[in-house]
N, CA, C and O of each residue as an XYZ file, in Angstrom:
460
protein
N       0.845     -1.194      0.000
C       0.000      0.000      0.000
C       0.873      1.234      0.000
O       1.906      1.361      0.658
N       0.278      2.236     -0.910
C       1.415      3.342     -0.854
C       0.899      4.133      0.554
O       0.182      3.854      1.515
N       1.775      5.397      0.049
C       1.869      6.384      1.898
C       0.576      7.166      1.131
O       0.496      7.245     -0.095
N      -0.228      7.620      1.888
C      -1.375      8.195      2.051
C      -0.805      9.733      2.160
O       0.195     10.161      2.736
N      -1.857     10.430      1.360
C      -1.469     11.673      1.213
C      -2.462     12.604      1.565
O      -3.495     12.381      0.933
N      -2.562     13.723      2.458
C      -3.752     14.447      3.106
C      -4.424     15.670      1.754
O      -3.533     16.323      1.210
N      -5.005     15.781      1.557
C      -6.244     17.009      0.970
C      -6.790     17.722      1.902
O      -7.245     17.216      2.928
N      -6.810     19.185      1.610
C      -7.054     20.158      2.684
C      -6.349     21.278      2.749
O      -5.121     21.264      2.660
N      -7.188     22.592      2.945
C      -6.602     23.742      3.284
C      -5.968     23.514      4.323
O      -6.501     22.742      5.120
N      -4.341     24.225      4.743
C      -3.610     24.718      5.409
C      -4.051     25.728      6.561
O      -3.426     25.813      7.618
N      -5.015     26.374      6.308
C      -5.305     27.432      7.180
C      -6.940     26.948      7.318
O      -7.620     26.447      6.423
N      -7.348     27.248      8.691
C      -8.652     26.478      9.060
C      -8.947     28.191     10.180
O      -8.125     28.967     10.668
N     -10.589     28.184     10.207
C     -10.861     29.720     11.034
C     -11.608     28.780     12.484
O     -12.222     27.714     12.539
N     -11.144     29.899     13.643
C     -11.321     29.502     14.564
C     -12.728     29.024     14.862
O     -13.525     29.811     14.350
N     -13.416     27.900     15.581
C     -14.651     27.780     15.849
C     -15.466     27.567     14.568
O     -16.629     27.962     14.486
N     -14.779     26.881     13.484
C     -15.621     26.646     12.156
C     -14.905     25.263     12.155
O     -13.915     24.897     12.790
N     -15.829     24.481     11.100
C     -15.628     22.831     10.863
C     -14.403     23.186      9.351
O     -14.360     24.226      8.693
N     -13.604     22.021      9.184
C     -13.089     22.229      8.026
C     -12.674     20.005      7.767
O     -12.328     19.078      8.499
N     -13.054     20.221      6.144
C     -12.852     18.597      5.833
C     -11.407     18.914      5.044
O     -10.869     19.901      4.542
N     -11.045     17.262      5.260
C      -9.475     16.721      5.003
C     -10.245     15.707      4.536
O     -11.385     15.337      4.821
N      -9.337     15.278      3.684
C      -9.765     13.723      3.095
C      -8.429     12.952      1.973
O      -7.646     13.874      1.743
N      -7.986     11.793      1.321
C      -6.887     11.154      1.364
C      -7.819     10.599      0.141
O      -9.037     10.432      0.073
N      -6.542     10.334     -0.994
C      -7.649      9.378     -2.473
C      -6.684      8.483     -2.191
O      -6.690      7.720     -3.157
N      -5.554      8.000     -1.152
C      -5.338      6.590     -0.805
C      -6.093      5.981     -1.011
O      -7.198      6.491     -0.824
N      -6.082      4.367     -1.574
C      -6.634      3.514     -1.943
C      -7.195      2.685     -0.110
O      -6.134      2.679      0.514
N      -8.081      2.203      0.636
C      -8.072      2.075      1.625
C      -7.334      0.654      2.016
O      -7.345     -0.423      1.418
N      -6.866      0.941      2.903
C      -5.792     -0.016      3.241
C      -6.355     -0.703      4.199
O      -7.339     -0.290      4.813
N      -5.542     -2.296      4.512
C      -6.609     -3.011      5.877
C      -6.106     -2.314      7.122
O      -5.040     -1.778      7.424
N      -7.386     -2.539      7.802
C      -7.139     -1.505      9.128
C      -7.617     -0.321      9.057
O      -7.660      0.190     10.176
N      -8.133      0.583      7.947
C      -8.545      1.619      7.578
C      -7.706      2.810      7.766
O      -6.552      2.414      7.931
N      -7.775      4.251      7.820
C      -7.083      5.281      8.461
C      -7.384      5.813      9.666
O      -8.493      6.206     10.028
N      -6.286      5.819     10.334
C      -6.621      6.491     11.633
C      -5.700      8.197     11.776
O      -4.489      8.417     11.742
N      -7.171      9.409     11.979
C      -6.770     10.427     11.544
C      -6.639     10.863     13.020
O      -7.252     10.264     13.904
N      -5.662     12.135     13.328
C      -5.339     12.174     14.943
C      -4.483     13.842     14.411
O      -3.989     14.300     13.381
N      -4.772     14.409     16.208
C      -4.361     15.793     15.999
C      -3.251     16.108     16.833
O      -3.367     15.431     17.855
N      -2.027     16.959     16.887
C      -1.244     16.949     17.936
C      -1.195     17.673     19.011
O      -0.282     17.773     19.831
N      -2.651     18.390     18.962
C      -2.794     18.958     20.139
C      -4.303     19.106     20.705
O      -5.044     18.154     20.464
N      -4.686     19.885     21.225
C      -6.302     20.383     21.565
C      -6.902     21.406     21.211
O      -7.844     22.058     21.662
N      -6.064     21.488     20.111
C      -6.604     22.994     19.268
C      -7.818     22.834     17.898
O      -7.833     23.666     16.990
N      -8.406     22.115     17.922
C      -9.020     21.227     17.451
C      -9.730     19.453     18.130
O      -9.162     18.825     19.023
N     -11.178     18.924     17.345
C     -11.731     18.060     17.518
C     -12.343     17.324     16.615
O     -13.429     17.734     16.205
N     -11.721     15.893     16.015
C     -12.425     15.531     15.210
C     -13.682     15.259     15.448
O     -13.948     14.301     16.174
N     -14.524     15.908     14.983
C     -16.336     15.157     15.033
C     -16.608     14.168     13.827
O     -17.810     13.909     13.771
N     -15.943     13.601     12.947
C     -16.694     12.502     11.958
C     -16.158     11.229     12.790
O     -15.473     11.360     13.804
N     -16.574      9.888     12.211
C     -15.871      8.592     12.466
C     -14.324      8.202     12.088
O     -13.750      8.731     11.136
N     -14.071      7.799     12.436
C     -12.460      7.275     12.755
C     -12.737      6.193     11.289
O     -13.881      5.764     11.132
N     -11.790      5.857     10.411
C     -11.498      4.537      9.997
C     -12.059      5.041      8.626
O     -11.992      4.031      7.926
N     -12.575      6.045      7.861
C     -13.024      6.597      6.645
C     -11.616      7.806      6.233
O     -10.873      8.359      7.044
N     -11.613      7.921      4.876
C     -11.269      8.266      4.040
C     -11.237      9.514      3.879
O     -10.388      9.854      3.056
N     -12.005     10.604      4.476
C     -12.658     11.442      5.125
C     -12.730     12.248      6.338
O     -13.319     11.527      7.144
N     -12.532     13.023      6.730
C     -12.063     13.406      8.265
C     -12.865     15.354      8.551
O     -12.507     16.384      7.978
N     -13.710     15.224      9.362
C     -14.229     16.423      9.938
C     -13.589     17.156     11.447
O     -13.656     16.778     12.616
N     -12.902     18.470     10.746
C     -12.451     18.610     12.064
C     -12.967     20.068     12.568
O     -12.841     21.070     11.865
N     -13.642     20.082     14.030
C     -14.227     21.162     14.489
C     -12.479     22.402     15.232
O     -11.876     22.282     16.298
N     -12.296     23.195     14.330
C     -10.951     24.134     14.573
C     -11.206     24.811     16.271
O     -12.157     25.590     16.321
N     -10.617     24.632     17.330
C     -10.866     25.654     18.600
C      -9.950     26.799     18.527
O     -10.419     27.916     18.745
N      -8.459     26.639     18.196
C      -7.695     27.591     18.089
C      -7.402     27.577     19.588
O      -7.670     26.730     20.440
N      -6.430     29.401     19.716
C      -6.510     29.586     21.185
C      -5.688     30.552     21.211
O      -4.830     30.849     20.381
N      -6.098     31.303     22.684
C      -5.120     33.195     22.409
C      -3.010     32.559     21.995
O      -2.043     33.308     21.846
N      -3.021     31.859     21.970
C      -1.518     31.693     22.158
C      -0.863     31.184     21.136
O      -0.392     32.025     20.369
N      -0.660     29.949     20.849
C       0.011     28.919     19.697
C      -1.623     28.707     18.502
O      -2.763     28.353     18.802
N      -1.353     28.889     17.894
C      -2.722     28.271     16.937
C      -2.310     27.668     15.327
O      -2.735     27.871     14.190
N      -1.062     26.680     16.050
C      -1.260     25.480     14.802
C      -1.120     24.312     15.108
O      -0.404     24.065     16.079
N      -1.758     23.218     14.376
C      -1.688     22.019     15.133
C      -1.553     21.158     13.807
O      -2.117     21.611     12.811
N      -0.853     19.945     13.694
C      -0.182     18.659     12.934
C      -1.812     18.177     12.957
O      -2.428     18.277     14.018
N      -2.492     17.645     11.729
C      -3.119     16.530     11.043
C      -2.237     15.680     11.124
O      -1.074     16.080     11.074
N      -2.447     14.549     11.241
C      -2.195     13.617     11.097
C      -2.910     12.126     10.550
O      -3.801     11.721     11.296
N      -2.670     11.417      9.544
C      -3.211     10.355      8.945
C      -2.162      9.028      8.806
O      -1.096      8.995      8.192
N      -2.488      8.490      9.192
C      -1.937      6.705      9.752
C      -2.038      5.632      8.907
O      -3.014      5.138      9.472
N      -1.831      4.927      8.071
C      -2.387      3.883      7.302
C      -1.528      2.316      7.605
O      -1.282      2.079      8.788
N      -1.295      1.769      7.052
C      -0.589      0.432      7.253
C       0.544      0.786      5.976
O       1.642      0.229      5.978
N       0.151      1.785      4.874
C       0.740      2.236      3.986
C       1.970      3.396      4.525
O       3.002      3.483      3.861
N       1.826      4.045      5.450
C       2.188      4.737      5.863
C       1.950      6.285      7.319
O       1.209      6.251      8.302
N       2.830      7.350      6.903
C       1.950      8.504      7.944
C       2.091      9.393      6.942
O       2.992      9.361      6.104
N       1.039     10.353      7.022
C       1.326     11.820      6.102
C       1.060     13.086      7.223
O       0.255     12.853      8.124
N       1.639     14.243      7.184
C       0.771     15.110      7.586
C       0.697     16.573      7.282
O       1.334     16.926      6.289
N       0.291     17.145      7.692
C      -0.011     18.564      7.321
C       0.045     19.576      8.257
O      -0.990     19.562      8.923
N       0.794     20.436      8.592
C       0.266     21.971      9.082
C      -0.586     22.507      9.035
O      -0.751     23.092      7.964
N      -1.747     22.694     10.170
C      -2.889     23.892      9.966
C      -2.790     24.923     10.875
O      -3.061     24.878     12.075
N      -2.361     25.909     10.189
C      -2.429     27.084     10.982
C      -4.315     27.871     11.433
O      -4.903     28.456     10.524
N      -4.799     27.786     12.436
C      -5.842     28.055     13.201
C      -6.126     29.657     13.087
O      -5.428     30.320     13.853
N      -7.157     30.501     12.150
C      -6.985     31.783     12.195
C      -8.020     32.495     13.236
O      -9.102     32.007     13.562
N      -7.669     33.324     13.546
C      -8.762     34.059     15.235
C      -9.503     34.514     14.096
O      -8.966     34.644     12.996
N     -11.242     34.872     14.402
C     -11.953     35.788     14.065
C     -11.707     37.304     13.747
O     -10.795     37.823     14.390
N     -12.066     37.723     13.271
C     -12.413     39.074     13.270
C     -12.725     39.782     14.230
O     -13.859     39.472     14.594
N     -12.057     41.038     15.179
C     -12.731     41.595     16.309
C     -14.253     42.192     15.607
O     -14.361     42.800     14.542
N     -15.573     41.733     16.752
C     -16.249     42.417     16.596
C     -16.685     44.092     16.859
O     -16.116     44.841     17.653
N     -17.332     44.292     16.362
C     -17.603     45.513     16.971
C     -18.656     46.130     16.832
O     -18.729     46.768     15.782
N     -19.900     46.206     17.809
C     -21.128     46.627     18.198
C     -21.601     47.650     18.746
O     -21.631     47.631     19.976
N     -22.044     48.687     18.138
C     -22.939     50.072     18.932
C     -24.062     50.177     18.605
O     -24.688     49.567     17.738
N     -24.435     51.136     19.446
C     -25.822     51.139     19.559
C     -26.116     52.643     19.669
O     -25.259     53.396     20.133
N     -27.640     53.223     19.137
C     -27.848     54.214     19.008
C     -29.166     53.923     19.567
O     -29.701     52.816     19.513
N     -30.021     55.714     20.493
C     -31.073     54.904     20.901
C     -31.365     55.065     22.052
O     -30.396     55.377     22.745
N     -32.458     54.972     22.655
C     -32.607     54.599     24.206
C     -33.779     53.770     24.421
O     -34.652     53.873     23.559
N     -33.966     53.051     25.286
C     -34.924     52.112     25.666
C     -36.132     52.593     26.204
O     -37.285     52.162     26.173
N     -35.405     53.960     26.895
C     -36.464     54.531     27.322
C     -37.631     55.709     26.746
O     -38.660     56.143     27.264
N     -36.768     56.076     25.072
C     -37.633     56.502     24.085
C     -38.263     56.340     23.232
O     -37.915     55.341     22.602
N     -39.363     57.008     22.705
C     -40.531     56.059     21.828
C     -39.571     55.488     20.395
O     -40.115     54.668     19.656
N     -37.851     56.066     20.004
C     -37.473     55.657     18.728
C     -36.939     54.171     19.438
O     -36.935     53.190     18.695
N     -36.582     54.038     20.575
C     -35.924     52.476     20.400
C     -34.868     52.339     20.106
O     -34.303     53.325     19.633
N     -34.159     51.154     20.236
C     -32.678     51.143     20.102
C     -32.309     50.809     18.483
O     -33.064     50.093     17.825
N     -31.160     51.355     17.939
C     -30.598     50.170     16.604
C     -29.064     49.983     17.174
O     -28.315     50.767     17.757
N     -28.930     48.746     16.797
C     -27.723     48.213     16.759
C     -26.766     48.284     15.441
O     -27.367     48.517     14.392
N     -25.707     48.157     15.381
C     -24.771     48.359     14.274
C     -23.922     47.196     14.471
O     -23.789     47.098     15.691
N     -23.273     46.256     13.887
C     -22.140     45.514     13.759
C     -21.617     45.954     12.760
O     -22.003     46.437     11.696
N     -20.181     45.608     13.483
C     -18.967     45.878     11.980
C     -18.190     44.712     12.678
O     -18.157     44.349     13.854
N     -17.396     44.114     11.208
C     -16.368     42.990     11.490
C     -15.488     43.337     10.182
O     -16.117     43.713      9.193
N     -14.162     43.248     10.102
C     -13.520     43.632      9.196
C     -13.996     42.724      8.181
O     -14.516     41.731      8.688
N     -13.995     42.726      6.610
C     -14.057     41.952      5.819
C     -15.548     41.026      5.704
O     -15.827     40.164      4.872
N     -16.384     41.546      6.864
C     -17.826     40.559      6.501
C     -18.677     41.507      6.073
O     -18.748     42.669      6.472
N     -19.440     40.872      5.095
C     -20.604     41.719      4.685
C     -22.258     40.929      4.789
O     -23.283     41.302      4.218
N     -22.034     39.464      5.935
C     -23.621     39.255      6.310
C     -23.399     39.084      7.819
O     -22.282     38.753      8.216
N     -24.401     39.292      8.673
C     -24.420     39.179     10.015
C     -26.037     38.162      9.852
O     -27.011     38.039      9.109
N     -25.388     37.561     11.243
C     -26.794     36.464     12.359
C     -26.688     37.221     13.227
O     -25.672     37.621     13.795
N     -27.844     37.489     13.397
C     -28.202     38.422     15.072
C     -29.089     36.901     15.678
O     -29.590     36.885     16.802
């Protein structure tokens, strides 16, 4: 079996899911995908071809080794973990007047908001 080779962006955003996946042929024993730290959590199943990983990041170090295992071999990858965007929220308004409040968000570089 040859060495298994990872697919996937390099750079993953904090608190967002990002997929990895391998066109290794599957080997016996399947792949076992693993992270080198806690800056990240895989949420899919173990032993597929395929790999979902929920990014945590963190104020300090924010890159962490993929890693993929086969009987063929190990491959891995660098993902550097990127922080959000500072938000930034004002408000115009009073609660206690008949106009009511509006809110404003700004985030560098976004142009849709979830309230």
């Amino acid at each position: 079996y040859s060495k298994p080779i990872i697919s996937g962006g390099a750079t993953a955003c904090m608190d967002n899911t990002a997929i990895y996946t391998t066109t290794s042929p599957a080997p016996p024993g399947g792949y076992a995908w693993s992270l080198s730290n806690g800056l990240g959590t895989i949420v899919s199943p173990q032993g597929k071809d395929t790999v979902t990983i929920l990014w945590h990041g963190s104020n300090a170090i924010n890159t962490c080794v993929l890693k993929l295992t086969t009987c063929g071999g190990v491959d891995s990858l660098l993902i550097t973990i990127n922080k959000p965007a500072p938000l930034s929220i004002s408000k115009s308004g009073s609660l206690c007047g008949s106009g009511g409040v509006s809110l404003t968000a700004s985030i560098a570089g976004a142009s849709n908001y979830n309230w």
